[in-house]
CHARMM-style PDB file with segment names, atoms N, HN, CA, C and O in Angstrom:
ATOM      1  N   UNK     1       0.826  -1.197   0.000  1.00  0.00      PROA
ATOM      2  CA  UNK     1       0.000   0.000   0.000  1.00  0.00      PROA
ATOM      3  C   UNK     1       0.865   1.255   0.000  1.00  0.00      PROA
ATOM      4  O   UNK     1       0.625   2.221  -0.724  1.00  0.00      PROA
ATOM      5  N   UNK     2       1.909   1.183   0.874  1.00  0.00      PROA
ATOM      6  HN  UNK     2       2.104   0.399   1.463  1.00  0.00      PROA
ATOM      7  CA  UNK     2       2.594   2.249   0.555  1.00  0.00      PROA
ATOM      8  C   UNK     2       3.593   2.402  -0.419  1.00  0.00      PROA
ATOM      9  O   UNK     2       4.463   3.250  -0.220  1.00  0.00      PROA
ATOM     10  N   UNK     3       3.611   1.736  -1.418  1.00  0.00      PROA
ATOM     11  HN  UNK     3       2.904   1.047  -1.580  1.00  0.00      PROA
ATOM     12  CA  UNK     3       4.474   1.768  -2.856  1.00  0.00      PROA
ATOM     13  C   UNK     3       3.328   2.614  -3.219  1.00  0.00      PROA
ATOM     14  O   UNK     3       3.581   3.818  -3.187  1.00  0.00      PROA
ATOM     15  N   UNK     4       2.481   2.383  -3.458  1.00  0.00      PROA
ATOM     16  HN  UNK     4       2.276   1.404  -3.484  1.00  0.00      PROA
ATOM     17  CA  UNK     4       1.446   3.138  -4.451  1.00  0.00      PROA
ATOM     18  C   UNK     4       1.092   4.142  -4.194  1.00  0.00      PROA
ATOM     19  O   UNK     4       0.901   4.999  -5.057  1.00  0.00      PROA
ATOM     20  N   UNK     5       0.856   4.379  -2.663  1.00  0.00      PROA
ATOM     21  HN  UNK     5       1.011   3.683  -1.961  1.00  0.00      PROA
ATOM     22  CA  UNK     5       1.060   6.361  -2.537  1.00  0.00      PROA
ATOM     23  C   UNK     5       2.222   6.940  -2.635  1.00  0.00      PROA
ATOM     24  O   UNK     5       2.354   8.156  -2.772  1.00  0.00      PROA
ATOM     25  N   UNK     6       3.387   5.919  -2.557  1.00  0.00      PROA
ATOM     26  HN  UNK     6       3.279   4.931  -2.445  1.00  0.00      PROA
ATOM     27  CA  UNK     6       4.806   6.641  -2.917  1.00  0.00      PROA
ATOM     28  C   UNK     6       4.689   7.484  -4.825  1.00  0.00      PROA
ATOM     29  O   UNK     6       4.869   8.622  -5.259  1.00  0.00      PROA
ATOM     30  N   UNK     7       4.400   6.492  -5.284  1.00  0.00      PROA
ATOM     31  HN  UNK     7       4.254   5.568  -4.931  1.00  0.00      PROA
ATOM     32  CA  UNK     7       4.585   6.190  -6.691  1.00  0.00      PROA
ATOM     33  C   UNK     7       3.168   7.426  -7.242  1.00  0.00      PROA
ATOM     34  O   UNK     7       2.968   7.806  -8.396  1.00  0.00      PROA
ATOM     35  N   UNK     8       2.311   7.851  -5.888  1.00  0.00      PROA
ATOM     36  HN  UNK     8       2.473   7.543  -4.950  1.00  0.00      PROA
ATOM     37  CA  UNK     8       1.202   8.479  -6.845  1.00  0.00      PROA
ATOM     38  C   UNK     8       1.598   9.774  -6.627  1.00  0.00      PROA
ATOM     39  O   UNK     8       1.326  10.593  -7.505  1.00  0.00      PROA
ATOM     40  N   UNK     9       2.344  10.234  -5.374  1.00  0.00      PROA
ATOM     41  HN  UNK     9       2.566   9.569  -4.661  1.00  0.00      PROA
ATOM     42  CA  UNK     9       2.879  11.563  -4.973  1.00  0.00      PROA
ATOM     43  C   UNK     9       3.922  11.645  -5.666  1.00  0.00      PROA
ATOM     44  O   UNK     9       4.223  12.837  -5.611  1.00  0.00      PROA
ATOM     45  N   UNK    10       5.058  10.837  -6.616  1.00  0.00      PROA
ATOM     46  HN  UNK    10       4.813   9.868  -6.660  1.00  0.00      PROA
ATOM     47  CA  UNK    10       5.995  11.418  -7.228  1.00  0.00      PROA
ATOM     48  C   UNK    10       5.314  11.383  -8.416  1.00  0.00      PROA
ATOM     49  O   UNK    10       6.040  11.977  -9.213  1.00  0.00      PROA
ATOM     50  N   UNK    11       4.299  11.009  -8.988  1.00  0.00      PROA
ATOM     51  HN  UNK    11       3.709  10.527  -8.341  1.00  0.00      PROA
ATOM     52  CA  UNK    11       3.730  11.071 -10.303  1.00  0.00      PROA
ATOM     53  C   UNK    11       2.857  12.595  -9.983  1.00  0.00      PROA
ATOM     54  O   UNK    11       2.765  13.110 -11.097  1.00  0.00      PROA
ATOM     55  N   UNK    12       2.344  13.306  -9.200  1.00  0.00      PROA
ATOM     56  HN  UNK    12       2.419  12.887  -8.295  1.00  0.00      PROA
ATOM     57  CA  UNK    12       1.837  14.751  -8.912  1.00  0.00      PROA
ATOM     58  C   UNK    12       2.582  15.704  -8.705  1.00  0.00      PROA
ATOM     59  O   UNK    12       2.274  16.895  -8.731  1.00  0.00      PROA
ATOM     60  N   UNK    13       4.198  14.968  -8.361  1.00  0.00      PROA
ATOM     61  HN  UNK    13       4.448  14.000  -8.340  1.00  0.00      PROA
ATOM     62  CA  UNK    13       5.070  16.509  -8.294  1.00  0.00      PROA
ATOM     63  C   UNK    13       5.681  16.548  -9.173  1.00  0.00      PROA
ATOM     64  O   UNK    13       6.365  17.565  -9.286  1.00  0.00      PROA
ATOM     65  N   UNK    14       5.787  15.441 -10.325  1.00  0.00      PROA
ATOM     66  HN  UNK    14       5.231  14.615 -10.232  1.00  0.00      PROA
ATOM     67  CA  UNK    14       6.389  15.273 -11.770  1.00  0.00      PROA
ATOM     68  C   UNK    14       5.322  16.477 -12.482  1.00  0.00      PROA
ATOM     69  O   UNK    14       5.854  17.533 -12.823  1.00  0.00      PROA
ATOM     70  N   UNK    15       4.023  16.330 -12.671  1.00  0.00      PROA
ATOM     71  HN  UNK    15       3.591  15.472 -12.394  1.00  0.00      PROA
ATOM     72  CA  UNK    15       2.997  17.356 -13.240  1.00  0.00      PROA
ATOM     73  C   UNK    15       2.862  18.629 -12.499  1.00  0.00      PROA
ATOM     74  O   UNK    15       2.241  19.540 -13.046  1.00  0.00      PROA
ATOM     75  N   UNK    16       3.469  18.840 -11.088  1.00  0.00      PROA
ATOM     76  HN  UNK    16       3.974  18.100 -10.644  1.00  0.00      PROA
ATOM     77  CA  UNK    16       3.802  19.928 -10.553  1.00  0.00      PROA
ATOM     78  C   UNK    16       4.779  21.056 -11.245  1.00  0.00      PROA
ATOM     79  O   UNK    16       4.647  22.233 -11.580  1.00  0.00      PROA
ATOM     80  N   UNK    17       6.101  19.820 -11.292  1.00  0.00      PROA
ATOM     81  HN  UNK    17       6.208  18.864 -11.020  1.00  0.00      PROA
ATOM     82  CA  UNK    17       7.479  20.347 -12.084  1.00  0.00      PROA
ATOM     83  C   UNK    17       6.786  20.805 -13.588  1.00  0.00      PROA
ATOM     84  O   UNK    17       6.817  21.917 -14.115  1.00  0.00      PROA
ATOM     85  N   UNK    18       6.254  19.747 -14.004  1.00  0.00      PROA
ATOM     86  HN  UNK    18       6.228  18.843 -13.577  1.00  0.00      PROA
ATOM     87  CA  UNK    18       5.746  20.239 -15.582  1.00  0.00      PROA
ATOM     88  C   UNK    18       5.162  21.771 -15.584  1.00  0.00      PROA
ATOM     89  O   UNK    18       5.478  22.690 -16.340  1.00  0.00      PROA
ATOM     90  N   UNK    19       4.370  21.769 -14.688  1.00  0.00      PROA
ATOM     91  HN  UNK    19       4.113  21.023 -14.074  1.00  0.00      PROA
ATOM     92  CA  UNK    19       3.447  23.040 -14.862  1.00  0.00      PROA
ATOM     93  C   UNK    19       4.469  24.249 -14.879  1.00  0.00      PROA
ATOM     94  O   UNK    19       4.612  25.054 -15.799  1.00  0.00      PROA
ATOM     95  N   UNK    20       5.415  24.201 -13.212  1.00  0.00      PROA
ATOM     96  HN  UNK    20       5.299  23.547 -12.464  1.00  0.00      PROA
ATOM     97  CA  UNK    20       6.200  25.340 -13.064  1.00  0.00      PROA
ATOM     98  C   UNK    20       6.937  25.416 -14.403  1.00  0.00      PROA
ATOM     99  O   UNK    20       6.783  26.365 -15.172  1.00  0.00      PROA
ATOM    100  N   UNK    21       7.861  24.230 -14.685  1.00  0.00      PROA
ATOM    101  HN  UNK    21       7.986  23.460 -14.059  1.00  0.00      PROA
ATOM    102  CA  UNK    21       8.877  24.545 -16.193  1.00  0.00      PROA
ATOM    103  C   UNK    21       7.925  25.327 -17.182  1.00  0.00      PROA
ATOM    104  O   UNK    21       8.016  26.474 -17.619  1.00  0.00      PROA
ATOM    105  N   UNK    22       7.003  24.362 -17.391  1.00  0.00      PROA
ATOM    106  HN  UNK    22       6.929  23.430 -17.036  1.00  0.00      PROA
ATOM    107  CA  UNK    22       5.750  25.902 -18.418  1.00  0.00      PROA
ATOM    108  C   UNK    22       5.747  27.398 -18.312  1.00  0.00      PROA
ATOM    109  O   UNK    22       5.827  28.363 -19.073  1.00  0.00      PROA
ATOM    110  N   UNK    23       5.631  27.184 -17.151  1.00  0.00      PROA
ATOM    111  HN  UNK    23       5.566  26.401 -16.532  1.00  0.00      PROA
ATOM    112  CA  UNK    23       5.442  28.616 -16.584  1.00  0.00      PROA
ATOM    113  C   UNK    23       6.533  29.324 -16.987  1.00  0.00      PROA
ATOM    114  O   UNK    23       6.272  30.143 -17.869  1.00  0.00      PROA
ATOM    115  N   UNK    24       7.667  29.282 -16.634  1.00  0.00      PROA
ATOM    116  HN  UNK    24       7.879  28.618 -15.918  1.00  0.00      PROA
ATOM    117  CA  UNK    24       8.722  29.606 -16.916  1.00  0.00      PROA
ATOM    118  C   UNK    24       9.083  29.733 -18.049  1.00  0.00      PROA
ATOM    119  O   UNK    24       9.359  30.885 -18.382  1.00  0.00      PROA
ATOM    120  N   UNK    25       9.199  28.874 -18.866  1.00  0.00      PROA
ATOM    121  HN  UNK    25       8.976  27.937 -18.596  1.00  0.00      PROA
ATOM    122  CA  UNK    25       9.256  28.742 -19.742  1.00  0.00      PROA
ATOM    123  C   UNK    25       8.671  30.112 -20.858  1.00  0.00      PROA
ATOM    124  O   UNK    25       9.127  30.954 -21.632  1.00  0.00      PROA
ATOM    125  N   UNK    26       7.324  29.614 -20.281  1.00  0.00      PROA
ATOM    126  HN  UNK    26       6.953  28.931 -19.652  1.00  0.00      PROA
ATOM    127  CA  UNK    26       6.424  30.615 -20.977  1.00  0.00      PROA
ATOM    128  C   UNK    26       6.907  32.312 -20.691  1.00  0.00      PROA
ATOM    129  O   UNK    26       6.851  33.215 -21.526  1.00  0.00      PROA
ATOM    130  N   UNK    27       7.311  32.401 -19.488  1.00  0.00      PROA
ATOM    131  HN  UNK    27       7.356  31.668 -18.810  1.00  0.00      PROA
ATOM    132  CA  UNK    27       7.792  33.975 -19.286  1.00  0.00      PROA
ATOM    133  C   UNK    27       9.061  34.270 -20.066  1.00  0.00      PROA
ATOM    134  O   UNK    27       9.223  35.352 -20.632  1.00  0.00      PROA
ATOM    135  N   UNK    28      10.036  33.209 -20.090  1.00  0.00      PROA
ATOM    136  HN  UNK    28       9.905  32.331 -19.631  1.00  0.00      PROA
ATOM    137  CA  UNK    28      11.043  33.294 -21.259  1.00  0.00      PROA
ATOM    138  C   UNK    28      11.493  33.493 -22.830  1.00  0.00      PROA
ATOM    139  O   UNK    28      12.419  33.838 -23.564  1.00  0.00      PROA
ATOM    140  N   UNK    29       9.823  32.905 -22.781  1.00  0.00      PROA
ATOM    141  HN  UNK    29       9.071  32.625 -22.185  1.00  0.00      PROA
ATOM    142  CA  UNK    29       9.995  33.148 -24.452  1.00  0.00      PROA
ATOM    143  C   UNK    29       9.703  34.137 -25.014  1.00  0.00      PROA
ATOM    144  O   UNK    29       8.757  34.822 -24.624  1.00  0.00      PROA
ATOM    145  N   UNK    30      10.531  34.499 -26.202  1.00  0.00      PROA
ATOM    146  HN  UNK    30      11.299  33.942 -26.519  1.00  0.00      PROA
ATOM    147  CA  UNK    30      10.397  35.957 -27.127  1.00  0.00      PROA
ATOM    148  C   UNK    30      10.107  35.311 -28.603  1.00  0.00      PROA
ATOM    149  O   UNK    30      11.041  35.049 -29.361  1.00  0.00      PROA
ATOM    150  N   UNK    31       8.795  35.083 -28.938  1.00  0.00      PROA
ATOM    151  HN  UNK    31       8.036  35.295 -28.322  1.00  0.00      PROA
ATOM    152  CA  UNK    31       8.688  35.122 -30.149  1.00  0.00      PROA
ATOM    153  C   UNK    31       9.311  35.954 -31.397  1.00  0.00      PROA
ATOM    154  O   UNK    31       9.192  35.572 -32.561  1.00  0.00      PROA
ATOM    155  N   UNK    32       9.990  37.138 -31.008  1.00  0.00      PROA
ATOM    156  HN  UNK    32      10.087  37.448 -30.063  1.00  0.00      PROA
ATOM    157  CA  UNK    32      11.188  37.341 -32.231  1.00  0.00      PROA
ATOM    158  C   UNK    32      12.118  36.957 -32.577  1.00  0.00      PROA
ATOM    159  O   UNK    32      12.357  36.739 -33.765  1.00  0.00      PROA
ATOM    160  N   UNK    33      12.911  36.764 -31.636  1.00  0.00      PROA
ATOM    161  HN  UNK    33      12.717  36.941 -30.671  1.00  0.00      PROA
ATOM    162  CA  UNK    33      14.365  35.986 -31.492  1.00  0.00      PROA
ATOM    163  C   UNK    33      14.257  34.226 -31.487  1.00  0.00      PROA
ATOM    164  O   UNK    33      15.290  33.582 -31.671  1.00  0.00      PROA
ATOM    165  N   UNK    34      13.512  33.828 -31.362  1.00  0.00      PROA
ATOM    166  HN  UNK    34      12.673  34.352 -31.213  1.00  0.00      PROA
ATOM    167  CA  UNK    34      13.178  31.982 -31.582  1.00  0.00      PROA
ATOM    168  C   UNK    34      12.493  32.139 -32.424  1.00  0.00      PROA
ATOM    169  O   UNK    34      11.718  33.064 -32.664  1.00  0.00      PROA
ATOM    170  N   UNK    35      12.727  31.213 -32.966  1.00  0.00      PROA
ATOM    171  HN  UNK    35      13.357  30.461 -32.771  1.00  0.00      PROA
ATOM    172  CA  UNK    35      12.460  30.578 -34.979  1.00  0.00      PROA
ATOM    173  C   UNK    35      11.467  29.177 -34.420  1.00  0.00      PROA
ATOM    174  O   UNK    35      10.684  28.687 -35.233  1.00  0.00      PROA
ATOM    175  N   UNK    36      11.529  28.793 -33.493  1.00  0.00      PROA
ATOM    176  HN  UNK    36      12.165  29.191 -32.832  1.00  0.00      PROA
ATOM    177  CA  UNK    36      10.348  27.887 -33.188  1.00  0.00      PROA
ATOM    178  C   UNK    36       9.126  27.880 -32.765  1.00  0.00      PROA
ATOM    179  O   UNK    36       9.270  28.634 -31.803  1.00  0.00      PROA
ATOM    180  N   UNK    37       7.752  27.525 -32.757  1.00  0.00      PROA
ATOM    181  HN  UNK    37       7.635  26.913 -33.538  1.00  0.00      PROA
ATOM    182  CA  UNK    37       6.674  27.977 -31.808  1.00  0.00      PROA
ATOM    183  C   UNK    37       6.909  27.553 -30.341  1.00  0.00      PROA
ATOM    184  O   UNK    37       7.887  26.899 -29.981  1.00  0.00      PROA
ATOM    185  N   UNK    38       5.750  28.060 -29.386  1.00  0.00      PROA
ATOM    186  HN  UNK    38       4.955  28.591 -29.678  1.00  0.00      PROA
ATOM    187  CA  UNK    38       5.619  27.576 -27.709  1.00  0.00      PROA
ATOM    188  C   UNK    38       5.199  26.227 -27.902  1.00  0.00      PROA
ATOM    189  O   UNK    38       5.157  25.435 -26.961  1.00  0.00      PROA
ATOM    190  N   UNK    39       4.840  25.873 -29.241  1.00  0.00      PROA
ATOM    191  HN  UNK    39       4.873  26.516 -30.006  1.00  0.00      PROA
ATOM    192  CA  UNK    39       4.212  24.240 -28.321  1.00  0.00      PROA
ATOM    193  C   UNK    39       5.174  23.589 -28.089  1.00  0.00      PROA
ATOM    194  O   UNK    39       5.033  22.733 -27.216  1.00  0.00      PROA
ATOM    195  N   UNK    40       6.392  23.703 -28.690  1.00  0.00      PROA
ATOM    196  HN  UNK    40       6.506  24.398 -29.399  1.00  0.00      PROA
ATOM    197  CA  UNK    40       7.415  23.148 -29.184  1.00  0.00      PROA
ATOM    198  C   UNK    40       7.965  22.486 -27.715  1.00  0.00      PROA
ATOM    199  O   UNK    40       8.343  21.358 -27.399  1.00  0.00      PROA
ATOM    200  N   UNK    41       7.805  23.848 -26.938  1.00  0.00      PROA
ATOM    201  HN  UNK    41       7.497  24.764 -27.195  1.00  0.00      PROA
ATOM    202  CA  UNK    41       8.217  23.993 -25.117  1.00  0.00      PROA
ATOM    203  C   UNK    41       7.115  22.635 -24.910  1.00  0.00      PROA
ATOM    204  O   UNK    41       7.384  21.453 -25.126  1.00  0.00      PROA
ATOM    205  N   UNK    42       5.923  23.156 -24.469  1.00  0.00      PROA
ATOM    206  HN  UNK    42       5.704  24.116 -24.294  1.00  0.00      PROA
ATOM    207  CA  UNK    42       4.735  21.815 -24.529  1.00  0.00      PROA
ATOM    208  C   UNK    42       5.378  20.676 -24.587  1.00  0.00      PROA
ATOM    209  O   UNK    42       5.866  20.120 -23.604  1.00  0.00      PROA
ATOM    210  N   UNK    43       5.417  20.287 -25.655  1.00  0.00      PROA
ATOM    211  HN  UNK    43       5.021  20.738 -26.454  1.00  0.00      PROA
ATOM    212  CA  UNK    43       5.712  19.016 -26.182  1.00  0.00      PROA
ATOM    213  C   UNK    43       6.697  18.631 -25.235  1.00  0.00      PROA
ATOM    214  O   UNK    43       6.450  17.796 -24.365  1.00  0.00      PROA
ATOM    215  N   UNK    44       8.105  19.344 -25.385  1.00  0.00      PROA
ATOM    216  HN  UNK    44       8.305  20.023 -26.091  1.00  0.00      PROA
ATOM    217  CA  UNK    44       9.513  18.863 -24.757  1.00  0.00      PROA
ATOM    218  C   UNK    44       9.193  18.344 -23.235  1.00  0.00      PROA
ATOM    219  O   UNK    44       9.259  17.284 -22.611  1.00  0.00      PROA
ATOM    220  N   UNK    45       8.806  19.712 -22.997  1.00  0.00      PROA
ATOM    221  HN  UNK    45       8.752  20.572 -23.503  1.00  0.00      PROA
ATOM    222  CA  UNK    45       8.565  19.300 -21.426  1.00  0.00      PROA
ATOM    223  C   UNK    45       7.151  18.204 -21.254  1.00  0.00      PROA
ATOM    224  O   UNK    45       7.587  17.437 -20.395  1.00  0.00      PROA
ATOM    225  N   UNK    46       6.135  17.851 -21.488  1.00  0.00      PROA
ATOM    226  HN  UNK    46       5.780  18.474 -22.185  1.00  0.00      PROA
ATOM    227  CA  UNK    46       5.665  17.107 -21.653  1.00  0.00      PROA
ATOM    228  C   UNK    46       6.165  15.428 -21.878  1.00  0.00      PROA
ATOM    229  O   UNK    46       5.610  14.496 -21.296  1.00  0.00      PROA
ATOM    230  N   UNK    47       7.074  15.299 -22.635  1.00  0.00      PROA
ATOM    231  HN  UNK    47       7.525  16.056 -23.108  1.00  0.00      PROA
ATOM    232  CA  UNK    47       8.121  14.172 -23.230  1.00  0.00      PROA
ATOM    233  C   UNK    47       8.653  14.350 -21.625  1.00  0.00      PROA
ATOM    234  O   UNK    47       8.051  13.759 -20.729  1.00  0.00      PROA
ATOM    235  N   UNK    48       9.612  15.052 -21.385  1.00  0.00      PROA
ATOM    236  HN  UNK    48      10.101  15.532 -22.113  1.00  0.00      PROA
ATOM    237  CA  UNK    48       9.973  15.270 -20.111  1.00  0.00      PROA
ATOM    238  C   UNK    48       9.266  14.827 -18.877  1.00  0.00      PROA
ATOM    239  O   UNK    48       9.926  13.968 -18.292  1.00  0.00      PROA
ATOM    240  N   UNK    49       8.407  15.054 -18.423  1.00  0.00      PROA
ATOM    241  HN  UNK    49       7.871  15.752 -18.898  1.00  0.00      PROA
ATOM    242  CA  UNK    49       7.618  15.374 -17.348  1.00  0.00      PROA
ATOM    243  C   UNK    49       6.074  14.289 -17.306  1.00  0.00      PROA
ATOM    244  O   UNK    49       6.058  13.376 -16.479  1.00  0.00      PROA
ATOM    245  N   UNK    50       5.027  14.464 -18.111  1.00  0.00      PROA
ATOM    246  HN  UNK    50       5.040  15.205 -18.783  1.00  0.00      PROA
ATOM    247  CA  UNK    50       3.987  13.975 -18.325  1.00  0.00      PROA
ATOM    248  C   UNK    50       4.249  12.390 -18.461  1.00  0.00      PROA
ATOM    249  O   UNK    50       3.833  11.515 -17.702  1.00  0.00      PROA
ATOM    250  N   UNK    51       5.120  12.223 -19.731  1.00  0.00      PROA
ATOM    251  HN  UNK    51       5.458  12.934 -20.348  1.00  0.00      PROA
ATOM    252  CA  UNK    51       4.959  10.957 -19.878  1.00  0.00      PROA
ATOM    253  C   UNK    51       5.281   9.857 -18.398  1.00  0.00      PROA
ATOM    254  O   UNK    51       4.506   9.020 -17.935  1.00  0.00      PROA
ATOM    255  N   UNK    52       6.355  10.133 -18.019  1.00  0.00      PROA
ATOM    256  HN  UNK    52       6.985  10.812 -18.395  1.00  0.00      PROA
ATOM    257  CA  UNK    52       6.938   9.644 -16.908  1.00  0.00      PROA
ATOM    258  C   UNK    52       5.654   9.455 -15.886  1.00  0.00      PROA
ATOM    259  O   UNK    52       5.192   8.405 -15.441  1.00  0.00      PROA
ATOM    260  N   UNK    53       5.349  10.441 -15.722  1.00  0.00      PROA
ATOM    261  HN  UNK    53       5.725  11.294 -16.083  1.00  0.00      PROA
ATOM    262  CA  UNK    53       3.969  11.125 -14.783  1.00  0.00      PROA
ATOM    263  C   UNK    53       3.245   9.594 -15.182  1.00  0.00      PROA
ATOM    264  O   UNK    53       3.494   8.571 -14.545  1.00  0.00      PROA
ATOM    265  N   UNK    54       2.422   9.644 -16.210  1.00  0.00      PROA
ATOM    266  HN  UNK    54       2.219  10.475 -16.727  1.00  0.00      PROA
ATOM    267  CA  UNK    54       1.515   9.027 -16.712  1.00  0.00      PROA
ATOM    268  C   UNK    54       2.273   7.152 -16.461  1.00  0.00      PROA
ATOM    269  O   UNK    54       1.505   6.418 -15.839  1.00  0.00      PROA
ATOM    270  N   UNK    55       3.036   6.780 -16.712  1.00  0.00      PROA
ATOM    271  HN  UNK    55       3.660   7.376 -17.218  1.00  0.00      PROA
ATOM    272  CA  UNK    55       3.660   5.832 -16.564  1.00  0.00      PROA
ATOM    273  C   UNK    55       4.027   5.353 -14.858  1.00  0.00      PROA
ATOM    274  O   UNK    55       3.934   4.162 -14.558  1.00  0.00      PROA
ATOM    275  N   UNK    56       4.400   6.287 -13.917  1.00  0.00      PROA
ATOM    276  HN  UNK    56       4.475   7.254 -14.161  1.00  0.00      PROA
ATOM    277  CA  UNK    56       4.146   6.028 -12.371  1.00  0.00      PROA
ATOM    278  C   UNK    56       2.625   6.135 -12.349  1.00  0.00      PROA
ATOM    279  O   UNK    56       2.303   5.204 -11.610  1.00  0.00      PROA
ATOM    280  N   UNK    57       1.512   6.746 -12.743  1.00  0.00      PROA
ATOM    281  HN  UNK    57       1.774   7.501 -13.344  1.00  0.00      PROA
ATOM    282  CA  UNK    57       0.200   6.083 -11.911  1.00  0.00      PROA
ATOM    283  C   UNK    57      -0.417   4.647 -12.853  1.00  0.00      PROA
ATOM    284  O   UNK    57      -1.338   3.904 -12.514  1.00  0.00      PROA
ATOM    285  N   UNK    58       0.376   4.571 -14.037  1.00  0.00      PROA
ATOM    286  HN  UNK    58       1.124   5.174 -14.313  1.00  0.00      PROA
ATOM    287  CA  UNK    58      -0.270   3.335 -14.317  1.00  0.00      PROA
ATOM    288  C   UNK    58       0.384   2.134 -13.844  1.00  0.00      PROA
ATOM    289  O   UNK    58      -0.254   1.081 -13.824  1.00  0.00      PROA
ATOM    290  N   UNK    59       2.018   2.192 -13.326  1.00  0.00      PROA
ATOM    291  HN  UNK    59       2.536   3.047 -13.342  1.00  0.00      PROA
ATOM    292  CA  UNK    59       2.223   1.182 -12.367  1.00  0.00      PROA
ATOM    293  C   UNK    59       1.513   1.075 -11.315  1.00  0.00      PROA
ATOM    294  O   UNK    59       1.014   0.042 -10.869  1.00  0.00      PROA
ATOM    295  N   UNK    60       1.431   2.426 -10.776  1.00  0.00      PROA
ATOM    296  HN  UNK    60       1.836   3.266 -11.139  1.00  0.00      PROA
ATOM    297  CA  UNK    60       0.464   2.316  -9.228  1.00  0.00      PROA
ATOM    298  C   UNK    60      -0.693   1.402  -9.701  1.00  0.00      PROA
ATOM    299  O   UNK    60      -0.904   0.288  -9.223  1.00  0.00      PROA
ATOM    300  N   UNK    61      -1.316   1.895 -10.541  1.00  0.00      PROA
ATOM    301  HN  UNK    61      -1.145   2.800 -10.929  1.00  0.00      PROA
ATOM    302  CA  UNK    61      -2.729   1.207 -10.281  1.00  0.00      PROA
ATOM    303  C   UNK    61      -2.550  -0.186 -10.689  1.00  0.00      PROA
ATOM    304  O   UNK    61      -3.510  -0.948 -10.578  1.00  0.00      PROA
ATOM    305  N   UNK    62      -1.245  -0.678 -11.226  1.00  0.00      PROA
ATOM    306  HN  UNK    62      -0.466  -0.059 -11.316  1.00  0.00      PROA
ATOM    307  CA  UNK    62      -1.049  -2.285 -11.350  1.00  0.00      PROA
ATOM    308  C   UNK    62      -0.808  -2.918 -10.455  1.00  0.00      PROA
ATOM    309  O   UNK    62      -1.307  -4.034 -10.307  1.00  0.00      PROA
ATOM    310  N   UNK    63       0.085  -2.341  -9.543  1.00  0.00      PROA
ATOM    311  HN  UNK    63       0.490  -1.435  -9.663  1.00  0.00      PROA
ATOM    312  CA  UNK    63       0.332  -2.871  -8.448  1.00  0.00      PROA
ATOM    313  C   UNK    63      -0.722  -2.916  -7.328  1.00  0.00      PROA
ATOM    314  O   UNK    63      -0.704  -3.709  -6.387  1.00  0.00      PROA
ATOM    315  N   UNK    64      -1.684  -1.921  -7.561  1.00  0.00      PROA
ATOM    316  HN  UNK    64      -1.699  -1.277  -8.326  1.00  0.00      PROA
ATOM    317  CA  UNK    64      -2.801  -1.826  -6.149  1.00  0.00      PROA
ATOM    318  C   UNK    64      -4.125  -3.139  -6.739  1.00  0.00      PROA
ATOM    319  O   UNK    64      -5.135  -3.586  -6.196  1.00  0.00      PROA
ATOM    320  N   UNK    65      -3.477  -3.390  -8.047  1.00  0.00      PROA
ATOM    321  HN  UNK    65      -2.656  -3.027  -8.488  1.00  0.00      PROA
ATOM    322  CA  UNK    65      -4.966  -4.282  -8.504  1.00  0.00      PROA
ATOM    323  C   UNK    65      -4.130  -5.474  -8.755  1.00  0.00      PROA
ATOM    324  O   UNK    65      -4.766  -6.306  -9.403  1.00  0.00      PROA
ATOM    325  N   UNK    66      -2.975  -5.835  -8.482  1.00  0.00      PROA
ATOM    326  HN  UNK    66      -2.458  -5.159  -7.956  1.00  0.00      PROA
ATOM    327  CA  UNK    66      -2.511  -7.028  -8.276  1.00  0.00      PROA
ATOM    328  C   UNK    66      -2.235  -7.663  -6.383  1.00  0.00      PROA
ATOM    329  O   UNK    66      -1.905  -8.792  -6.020  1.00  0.00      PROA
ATOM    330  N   UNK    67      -2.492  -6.584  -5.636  1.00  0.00      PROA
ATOM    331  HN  UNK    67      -2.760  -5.667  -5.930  1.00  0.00      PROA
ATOM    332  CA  UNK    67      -2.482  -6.494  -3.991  1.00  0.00      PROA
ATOM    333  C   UNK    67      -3.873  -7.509  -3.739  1.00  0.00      PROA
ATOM    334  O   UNK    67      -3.775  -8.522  -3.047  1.00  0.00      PROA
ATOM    335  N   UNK    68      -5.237  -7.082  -4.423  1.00  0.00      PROA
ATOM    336  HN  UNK    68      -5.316  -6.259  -4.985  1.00  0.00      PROA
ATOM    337  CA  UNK    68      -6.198  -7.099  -4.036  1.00  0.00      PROA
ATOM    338  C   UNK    68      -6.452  -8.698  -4.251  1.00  0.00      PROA
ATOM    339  OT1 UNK    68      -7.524  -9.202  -3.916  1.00  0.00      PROA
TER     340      UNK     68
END
């Protein structure tokens, strides 16, 4: 039981981190001087951050439905 609230609180501060890097991110960027769009940020950090995210709660929930 407590793997899976371990595993669900580092999968919420992974989408925590995501949000702040956005944020940031987003205050950084100068659409004149970058030749790329913002989703571009999105995406990266997303690849970064989300996927991982998404991958710790679907172990959690394997492991809490293999407990039972």
């Amino acid at each position: 039981m407590k793997m899976t609230k371990y595993l669900n609180i580092l999968a919420t501060i992974l989408v925590i981190i995501f949000l702040g890097m956005l944020t940031i991110d987003y205050f950084r960027y100068d659409s004149y001087s970058t030749s790329f769009p913002f989703y571009t940020y999105i995406i990266l950090r997303g690849v970064e951050f989300l996927i991982p995210s998404v991958i710790l709660f679907i172990i959690s929930k394997i492991i809490k439905h293999k407990k039972k």
